[in-house]
DSSP file (Angstrom, degrees, kcal/mol; ACC not computed):
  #  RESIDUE AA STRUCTURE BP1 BP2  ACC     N-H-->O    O-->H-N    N-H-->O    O-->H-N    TCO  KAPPA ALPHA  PHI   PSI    X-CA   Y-CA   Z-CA
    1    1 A X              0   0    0      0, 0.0     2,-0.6     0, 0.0     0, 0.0   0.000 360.0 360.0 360.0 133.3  -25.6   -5.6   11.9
    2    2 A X        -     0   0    0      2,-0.0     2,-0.5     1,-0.0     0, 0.0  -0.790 360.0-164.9-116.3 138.0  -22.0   -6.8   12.2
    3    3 A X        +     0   0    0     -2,-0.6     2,-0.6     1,-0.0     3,-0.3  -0.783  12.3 179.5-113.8  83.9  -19.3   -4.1   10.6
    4    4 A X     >  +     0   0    0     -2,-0.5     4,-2.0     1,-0.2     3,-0.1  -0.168  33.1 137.6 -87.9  37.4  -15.6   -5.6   10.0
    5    5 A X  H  > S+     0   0    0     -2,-0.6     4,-1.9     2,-0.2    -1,-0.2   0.934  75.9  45.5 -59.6 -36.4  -14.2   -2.0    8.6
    6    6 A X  H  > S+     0   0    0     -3,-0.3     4,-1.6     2,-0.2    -1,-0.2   0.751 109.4  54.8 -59.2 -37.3  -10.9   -2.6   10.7
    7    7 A X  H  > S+     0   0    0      2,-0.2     4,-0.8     3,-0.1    -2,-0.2   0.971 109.8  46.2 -26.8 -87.2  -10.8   -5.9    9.6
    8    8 A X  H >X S+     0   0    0     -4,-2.0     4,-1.2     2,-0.3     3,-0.7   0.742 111.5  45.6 -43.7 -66.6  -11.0   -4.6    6.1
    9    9 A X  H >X S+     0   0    0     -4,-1.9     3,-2.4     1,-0.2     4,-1.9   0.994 116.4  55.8 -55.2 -72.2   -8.2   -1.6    6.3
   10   10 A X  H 3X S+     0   0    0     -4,-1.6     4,-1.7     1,-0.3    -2,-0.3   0.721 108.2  41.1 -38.0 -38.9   -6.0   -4.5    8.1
   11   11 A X  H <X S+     0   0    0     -4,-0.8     4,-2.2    -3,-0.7    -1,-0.3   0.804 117.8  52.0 -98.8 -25.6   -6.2   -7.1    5.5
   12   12 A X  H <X S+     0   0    0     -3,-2.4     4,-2.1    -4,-1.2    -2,-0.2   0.877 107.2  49.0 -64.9 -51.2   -5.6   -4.4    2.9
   13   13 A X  H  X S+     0   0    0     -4,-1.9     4,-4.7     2,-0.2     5,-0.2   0.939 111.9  49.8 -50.9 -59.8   -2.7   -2.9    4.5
   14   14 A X  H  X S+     0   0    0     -4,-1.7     4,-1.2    -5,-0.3    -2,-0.2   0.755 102.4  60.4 -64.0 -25.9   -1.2   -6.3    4.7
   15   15 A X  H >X S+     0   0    0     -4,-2.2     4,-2.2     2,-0.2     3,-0.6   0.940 108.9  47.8 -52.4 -52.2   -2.0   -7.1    1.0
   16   16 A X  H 3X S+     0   0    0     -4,-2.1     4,-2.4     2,-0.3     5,-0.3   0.946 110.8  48.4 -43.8 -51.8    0.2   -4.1    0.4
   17   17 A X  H 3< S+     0   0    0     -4,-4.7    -1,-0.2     1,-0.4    -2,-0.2   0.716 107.1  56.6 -71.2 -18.8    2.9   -5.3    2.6
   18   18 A X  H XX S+     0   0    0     -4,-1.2     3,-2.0    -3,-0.6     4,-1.7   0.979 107.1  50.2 -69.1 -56.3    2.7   -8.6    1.1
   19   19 A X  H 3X S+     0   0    0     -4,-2.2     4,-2.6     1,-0.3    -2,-0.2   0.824 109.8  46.3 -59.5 -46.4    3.4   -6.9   -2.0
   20   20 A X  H 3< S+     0   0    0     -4,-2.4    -1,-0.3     2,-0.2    -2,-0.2   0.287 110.8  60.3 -63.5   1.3    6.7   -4.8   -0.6
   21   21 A X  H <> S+     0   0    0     -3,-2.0     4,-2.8    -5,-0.3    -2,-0.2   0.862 103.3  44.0 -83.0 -74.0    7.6   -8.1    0.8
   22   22 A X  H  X S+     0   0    0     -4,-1.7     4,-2.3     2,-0.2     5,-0.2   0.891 113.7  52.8 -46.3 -50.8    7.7   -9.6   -2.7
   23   23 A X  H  < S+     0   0    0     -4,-2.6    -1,-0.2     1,-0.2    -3,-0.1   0.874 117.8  40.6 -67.0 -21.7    9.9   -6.1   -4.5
   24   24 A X  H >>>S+     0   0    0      1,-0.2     4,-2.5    -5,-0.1     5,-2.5   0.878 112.0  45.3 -90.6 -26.7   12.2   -6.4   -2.2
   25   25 A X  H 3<5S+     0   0    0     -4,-2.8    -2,-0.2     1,-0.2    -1,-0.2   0.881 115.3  51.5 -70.7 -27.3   12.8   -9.8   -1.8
   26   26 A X  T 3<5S+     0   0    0     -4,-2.3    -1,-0.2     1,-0.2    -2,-0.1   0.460 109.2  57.9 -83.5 -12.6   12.8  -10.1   -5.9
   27   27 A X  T <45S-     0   0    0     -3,-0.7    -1,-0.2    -5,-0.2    -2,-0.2   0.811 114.3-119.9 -96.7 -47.4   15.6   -6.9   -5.5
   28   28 A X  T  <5 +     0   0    0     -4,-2.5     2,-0.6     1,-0.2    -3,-0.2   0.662  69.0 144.1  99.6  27.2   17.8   -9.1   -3.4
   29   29 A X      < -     0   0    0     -5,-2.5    82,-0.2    82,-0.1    -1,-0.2  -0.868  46.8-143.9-122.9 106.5   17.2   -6.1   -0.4
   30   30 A X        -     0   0    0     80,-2.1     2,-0.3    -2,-0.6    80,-0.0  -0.515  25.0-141.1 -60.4 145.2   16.9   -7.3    3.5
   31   31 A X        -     0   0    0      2,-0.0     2,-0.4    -6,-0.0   -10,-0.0  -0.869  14.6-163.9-106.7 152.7   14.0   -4.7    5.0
   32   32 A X        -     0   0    0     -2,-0.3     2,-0.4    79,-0.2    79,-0.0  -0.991   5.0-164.4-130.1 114.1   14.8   -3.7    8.2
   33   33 A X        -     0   0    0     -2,-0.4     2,-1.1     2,-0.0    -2,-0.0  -0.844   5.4-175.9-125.2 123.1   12.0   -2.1   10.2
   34   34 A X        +     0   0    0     -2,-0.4     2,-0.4     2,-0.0    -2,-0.0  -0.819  14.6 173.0-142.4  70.6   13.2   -0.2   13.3
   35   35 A X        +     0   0    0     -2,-1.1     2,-0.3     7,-0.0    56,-0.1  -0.683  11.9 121.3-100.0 163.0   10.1    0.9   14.9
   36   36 A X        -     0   0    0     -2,-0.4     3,-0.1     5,-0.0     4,-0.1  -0.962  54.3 -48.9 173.5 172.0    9.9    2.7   18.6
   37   37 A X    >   -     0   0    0     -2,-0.3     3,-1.5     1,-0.1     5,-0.4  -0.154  68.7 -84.6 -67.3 142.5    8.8    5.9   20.7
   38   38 A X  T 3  S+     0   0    0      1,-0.2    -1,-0.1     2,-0.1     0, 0.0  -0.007 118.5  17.2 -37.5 147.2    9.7    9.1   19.8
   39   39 A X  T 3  S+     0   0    0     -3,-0.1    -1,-0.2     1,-0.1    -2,-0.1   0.947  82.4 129.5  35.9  56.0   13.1    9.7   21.2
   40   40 A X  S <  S-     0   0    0     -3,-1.5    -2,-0.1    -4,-0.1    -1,-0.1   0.800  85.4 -96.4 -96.2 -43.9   13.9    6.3   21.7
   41   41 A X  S  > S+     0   0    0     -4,-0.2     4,-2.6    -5,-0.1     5,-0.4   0.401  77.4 137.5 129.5  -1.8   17.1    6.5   19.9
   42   42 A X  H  > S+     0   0    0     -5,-0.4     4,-3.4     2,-0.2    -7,-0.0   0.984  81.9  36.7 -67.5 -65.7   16.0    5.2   16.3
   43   43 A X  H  > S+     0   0    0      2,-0.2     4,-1.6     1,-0.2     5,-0.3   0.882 108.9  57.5 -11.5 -82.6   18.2    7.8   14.5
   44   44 A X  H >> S+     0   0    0      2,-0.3     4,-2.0     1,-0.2     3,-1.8   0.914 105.6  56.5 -16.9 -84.4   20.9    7.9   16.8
   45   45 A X  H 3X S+     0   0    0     -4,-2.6     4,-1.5     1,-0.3     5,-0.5   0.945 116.9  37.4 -38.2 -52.9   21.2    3.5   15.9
   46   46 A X  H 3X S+     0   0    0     -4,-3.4     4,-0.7    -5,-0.4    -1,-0.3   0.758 101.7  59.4-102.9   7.3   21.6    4.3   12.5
   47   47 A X  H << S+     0   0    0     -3,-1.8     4,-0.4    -4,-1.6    -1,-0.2   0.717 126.9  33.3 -87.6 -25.6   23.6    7.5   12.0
   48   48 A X  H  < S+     0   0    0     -4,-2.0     4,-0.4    -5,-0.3    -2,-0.2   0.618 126.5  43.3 -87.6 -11.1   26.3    4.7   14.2
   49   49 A X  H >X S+     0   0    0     -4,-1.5     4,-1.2    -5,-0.3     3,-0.6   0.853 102.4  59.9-101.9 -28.2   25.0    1.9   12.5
   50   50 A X  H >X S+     0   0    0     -4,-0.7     3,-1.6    -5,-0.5     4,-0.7   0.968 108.1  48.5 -60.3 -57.6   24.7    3.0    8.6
   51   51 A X  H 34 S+     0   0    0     -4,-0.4    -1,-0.3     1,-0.3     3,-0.1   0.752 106.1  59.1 -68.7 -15.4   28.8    3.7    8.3
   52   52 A X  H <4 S+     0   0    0     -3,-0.6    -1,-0.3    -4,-0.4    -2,-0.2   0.582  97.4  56.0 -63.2 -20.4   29.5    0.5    9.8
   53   53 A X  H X< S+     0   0    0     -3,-1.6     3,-1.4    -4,-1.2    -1,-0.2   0.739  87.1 154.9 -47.0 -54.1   27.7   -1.4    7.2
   54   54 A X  T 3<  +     0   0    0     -4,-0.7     3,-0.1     1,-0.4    24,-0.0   0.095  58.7  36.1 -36.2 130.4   29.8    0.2    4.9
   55   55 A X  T 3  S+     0   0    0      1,-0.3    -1,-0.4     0, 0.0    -2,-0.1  -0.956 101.9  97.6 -90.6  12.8   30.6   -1.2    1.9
   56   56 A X  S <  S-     0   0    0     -3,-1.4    -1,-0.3     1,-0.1     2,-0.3   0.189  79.9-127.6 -13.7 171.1   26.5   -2.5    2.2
   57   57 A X        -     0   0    0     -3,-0.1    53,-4.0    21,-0.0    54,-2.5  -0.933  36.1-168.9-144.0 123.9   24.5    0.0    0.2
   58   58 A X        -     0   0    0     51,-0.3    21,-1.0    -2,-0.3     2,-0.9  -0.779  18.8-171.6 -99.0  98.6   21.8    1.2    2.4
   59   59 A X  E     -a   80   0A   0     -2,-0.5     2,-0.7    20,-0.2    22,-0.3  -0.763  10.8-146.9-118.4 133.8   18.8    3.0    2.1
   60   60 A X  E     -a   81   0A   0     20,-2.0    22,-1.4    -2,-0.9     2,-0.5  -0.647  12.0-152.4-106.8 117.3   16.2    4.6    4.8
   61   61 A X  E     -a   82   0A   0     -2,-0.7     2,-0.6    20,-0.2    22,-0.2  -0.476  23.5-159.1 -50.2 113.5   12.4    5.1    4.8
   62   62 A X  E     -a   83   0A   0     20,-0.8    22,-1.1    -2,-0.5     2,-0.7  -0.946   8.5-172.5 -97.6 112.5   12.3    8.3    7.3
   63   63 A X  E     +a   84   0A   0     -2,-0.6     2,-0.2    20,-0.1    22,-0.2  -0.900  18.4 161.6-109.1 160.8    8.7    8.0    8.4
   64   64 A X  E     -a   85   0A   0     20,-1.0    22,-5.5    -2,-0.7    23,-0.2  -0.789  45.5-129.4 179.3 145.5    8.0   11.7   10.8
   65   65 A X  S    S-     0   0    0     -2,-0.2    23,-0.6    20,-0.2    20,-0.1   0.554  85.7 -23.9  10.2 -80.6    5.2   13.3   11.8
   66   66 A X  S    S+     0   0    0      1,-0.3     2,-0.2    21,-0.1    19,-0.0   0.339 116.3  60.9-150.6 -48.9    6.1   17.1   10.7
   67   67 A X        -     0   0    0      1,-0.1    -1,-0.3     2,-0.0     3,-0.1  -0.464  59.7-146.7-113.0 173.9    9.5   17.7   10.5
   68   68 A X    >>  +     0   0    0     -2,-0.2     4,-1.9     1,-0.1     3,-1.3   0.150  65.1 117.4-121.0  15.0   12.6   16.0    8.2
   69   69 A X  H 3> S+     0   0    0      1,-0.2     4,-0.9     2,-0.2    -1,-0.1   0.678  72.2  47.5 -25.5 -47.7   15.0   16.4   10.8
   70   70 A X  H 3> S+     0   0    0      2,-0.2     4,-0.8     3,-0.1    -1,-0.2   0.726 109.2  50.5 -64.2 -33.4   15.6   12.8   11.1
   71   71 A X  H <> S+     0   0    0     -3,-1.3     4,-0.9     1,-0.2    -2,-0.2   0.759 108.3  58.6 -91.0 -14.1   16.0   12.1    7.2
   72   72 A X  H >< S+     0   0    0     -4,-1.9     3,-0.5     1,-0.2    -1,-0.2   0.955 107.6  51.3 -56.5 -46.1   18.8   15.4    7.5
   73   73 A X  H 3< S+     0   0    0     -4,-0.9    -2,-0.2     1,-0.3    -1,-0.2   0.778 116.0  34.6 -67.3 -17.0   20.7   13.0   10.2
   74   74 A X  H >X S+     0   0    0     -4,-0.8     3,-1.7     2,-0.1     4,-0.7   0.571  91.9 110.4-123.5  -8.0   21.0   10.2    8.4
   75   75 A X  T << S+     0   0    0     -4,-0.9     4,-0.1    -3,-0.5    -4,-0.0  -0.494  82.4  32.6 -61.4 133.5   21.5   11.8    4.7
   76   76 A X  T 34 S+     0   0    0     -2,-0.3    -1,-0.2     2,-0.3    -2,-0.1  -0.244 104.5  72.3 119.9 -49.3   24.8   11.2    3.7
   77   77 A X  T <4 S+     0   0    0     -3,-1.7     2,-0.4    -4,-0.1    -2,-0.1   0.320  95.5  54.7-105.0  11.3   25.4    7.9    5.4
   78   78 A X  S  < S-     0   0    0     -4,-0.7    -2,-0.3   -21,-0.1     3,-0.2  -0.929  86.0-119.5-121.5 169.0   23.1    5.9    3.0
   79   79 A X  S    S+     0   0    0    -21,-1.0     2,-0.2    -2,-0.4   -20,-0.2   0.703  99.7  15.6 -79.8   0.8   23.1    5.6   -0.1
   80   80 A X  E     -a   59   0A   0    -22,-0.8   -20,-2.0     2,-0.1     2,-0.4  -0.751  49.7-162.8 171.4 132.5   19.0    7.2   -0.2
   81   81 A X  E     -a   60   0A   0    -22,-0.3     2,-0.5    -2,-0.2   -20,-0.2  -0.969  11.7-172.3-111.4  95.8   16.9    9.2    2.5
   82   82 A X  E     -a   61   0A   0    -22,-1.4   -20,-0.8    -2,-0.4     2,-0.3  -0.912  11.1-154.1-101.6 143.8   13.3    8.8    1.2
   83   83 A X  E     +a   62   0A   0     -2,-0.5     2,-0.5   -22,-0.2   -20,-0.1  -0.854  16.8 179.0 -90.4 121.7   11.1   11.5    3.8
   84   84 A X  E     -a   63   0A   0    -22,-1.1   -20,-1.0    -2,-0.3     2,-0.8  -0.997  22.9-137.6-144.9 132.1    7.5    9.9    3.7
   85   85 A X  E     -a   64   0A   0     -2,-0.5   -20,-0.2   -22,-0.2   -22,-0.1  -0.842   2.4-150.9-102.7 116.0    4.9   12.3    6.3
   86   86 A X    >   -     0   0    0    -22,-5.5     3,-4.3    -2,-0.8     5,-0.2   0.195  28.3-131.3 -85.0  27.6    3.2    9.8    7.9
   87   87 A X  T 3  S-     0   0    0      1,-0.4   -22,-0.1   -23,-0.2   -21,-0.1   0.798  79.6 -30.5  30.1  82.0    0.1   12.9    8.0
   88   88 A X  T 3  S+     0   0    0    -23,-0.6    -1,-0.4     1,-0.2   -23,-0.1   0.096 117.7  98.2  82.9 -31.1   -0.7   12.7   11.6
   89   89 A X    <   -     0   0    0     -3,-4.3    -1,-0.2   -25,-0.1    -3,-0.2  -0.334  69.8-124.2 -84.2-169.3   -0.1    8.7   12.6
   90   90 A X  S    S+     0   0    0     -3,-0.1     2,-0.2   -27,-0.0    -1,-0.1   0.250  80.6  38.0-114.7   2.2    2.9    7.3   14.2
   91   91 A X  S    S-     0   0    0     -5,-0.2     2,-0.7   -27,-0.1   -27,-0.1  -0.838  80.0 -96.1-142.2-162.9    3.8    4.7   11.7
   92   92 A X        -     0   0    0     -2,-0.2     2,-0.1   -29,-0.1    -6,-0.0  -0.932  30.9-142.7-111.9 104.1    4.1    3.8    8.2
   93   93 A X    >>  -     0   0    0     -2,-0.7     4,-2.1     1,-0.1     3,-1.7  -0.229  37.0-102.0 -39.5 126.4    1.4    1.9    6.7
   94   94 A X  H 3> S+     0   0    0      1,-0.3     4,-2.3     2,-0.2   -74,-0.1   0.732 119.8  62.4 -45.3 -23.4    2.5   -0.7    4.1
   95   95 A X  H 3> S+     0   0    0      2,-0.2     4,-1.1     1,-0.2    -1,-0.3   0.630 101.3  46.5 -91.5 -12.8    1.3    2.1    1.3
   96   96 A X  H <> S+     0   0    0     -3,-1.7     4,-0.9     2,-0.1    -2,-0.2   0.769 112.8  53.1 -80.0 -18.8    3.7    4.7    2.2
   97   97 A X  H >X S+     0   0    0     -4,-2.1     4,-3.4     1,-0.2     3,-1.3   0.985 116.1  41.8 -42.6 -56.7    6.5    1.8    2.2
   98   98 A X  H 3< S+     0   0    0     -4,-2.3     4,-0.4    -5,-0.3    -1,-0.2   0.722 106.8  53.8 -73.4 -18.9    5.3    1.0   -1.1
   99   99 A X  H 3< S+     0   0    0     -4,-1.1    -1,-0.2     2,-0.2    -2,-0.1   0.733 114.4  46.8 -68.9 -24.9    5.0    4.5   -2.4
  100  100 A X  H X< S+     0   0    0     -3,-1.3     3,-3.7    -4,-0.9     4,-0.5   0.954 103.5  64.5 -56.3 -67.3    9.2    4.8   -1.0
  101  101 A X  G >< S+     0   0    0     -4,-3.4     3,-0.9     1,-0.4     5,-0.2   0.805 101.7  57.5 -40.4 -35.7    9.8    1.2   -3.0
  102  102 A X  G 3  S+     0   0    0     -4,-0.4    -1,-0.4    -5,-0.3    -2,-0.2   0.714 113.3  27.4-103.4   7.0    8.9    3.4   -6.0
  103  103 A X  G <  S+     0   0    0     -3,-3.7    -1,-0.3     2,-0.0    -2,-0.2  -0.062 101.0  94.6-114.1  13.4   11.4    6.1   -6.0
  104  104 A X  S <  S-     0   0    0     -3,-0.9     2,-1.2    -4,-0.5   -24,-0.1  -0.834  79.7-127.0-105.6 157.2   14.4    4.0   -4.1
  105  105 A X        +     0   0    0      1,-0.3     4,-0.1    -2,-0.2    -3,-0.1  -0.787  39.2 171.6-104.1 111.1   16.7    2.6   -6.6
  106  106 A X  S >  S+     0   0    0     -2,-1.2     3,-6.7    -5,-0.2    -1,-0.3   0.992  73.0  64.2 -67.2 -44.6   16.6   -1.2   -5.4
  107  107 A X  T 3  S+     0   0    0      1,-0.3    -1,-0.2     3,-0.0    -2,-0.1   0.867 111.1  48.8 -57.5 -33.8   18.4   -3.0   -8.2
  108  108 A X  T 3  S+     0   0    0      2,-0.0     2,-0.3     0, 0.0    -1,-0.3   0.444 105.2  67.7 -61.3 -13.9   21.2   -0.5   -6.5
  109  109 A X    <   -     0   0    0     -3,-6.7   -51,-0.3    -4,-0.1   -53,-0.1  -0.671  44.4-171.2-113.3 165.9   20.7   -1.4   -2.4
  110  110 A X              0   0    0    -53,-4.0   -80,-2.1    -2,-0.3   -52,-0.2   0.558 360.0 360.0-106.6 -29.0   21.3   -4.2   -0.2
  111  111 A X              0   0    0    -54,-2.5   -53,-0.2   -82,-0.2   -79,-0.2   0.066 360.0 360.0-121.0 360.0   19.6   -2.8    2.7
């Protein structure tokens, strides 16, 4: 008996992502995604990178773990801090993008 369930979630995911592909490109909004290890420095890059932009208008997906620590550093220096608990993984899945995509005000961002 052959079982493709990973296959399945994958293609699923990727449907999504196609889809968060499309709202943002239709918004006129570059996506950025700035993945790496814990304490790597991802923060860090954009609490230097976000005011340099300036006047861009900027917003950041905070994916964590636990804590909102990260979406504290960088509130202020975009223009929206969406917090999404990624409930035990280590990245963001194309449906917590897309669950962000529906509370960020695009028509409003560049970034």
């Amino acid at each position: 008996m052959k079982i493709n369930v990973a296959e399945n979630v994958l293609k699923a995911n990727d449907a999504v992502a196609q889809a968060n592909r499309a709202r943002l490109d239709a918004a006129g909004v570059l996506a950025l995604n700035i993945t790496s290890a814990p304490g790597s420095g991802k923060t860090a890059l954009l609490e230097a990178t976000l005011p340099a932009l300036a006047p861009l208008r900027a917003a950041v997906i905070v994916g964590d773990l636990q804590t909102t620590r990260d979406a504290q550093r960088v509130q202020g220096l975009a223009t929206a801090v969406i917090q999404t608990n990624t409930e035990g993984g280590g990245h963001l899945a194309a449906t917590h993008v897309a669950e962000a995509l529906d509370t960020l005000p695009l028509a409003g961002l560049d970034l």
